[in-house]
C-alpha positions, 0 to 999 in steps of 0.5 A: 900754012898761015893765013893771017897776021895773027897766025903767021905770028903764032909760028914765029913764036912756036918756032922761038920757043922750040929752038929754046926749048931744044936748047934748055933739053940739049944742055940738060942731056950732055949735063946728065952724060958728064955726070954719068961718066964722071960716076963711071970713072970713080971721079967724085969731085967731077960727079959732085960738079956736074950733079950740081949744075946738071940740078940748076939746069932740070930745076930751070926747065922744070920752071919753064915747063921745058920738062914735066916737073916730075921728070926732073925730080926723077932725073935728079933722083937717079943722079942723087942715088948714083952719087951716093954710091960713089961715097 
């Protein structure tokens, strides 16, 4: 446990940015499961949306270090390559 002024704040902090950090992850994850599904159903306009804001949600926490810069570009990547196969 902490035990002192500087340590206790440093769990403050750490515990912020886990929670942010868990919610950037989460958003980025039901982004990718709409997207996912929208390519399931064959619907191209849905995928379009949700490819598009699912790229604005990787890019942001790939700029925060929320993720690893190289796993957006795959993730982003693999969505590219599933859309195109829709066309």
């Amino acid at each position: 446990m902490a035990n002192n002024r500087s340590s206790k704040k440093r769990v403050k902090q750490s515990e912020v940015r886990r929670m942010r950090n868990r919610a950037v992850k989460s958003a980025v994850r039901t982004e990718i499961k709409k997207f996912d599904k929208a390519v399931l159903l064959g619907d191209k306009e849905s995928a379009k949306l949700s490819m598009d804001e699912g790229f604005k949600l990787l890019d942001g926490a790939g700029s925060k270090g929320v993720m690893h810069k190289n796993t957006t570009s795959r993730k982003k990547s693999r969505m590219y390559k599933a859309y195109s196969k829709l066309a």
